[in-house]
C-alpha positions as semicolon CSV with decimal commas, in nm:
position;residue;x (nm);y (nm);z (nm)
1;X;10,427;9,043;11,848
2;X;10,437;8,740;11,620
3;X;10,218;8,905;11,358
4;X;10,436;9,214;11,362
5;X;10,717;8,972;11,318
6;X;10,540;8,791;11,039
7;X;10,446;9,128;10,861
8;X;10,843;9,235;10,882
9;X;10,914;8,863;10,723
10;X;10,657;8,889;10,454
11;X;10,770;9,260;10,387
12;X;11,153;9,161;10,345
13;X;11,019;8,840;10,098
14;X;10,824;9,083;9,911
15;X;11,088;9,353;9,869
16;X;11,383;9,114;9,768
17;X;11,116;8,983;9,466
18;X;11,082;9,319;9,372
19;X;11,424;9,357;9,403
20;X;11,550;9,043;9,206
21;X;11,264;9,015;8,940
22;X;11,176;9,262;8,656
23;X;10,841;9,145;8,640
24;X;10,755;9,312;9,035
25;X;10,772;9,611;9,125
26;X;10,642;9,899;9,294
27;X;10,541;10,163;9,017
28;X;10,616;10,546;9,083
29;X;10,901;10,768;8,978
30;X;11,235;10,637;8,979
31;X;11,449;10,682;9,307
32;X;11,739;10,573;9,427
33;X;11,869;10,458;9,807
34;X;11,669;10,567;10,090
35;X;11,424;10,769;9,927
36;X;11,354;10,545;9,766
37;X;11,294;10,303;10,079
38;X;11,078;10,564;10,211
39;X;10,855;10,603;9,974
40;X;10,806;10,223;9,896
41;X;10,779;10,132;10,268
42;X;10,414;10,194;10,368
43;X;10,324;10,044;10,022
44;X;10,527;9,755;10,097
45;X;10,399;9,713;10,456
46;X;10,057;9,702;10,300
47;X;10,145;9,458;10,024
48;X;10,283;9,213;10,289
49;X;9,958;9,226;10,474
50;X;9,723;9,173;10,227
51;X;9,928;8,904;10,115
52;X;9,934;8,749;10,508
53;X;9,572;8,755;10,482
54;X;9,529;8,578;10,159
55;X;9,747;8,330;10,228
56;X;9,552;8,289;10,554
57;X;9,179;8,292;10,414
58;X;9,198;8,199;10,027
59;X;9,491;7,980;10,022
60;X;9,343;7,666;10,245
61;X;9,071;7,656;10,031
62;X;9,229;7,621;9,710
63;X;9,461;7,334;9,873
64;X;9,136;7,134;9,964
65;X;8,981;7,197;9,627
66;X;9,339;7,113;9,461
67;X;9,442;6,814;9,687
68;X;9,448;6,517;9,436
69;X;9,689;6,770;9,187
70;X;9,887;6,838;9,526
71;X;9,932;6,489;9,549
72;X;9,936;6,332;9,186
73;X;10,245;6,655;9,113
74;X;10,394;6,519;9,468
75;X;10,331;6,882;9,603
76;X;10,484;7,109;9,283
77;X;10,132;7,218;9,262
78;X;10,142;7,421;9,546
79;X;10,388;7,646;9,367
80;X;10,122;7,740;9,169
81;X;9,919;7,808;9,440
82;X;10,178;8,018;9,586
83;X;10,163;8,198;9,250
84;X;9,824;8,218;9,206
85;X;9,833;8,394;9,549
86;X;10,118;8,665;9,495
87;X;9,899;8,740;9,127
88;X;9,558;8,788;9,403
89;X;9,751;9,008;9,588
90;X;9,889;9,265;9,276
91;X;9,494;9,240;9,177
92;X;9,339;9,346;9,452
93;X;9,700;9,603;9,555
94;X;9,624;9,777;9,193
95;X;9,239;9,774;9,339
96;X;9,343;9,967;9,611
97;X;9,569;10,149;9,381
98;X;9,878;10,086;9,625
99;X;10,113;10,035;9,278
100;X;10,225;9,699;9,311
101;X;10,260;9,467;8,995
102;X;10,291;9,171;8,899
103;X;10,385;9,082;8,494
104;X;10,260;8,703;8,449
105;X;10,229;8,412;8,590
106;X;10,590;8,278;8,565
107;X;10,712;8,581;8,720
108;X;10,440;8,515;8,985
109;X;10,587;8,193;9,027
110;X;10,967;8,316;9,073
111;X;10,850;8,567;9,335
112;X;10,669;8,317;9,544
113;X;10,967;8,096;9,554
114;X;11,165;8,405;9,646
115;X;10,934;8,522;9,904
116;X;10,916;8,184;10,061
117;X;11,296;8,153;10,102
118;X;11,326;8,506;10,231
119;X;11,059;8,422;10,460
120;X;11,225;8,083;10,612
121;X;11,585;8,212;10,614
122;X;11,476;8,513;10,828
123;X;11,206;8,267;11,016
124;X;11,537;8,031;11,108
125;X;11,719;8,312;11,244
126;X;11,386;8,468;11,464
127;X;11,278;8,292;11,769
128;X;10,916;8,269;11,775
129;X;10,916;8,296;12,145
């Protein structure tokens, strides 16, 4: 249940970048209101699950190869982490030809910080038990 939950988190983080930045989106034809939800919802389901699991396998690495920037930026490093992430997970989406982008690394950086606050306002509101 918690990874379902964490999935639905990720998903919502994911779709408000999309939603608030230029530089991510889903590509495909233009749509509008729940078409439009359908047809980006399997895509965006997959998107927040490869992005789970490279935040879980790839992103404690680069924070023990990148600890003395972590600590000599007093953590703003791990923005670009974040970012560095988000740009892995458009990679390897557009390797799976799923059709989500992402336009450079300061949009990169905007989305992570959106995803993150998605993710922990909807993470305050959901009990974990």
């Amino acid at each position: 249940m918690r990874i379902i939950l964490r999935l639905l988190t990720t998903a919502l983080g994911v779709a408000a970048a999309a939603w608030l930045l230029d530089g991510i989106r889903f590509t495909g034809g233009p749509r509008q209101g729940w078409e439009e939800v359908e047809k980006n919802l399997v895509p965006l389901l997959i998107v927040a699950a490869i992005l789970g699991i490279v935040t879980s396998f790839v992103k404690p690495v680069l924070k023990l190869l990148s600890f003395p920037l972590i600590i000599l930026t007093l953590g703003l490093f791990l923005l670009v982490i974040n970012a560095l992430m988000l740009m892995l997970t458009s990679s390897l989406a557009d390797a799976l030809d799923i059709g989500f982008k992402v336009n450079g690394f300061w949009t990169a950086v905007g989305g992570s910080i959106v995803i993150t606050l998605v993710t922990w306002f909807v993470d305050s509101f959901v009990d974990d038990k």
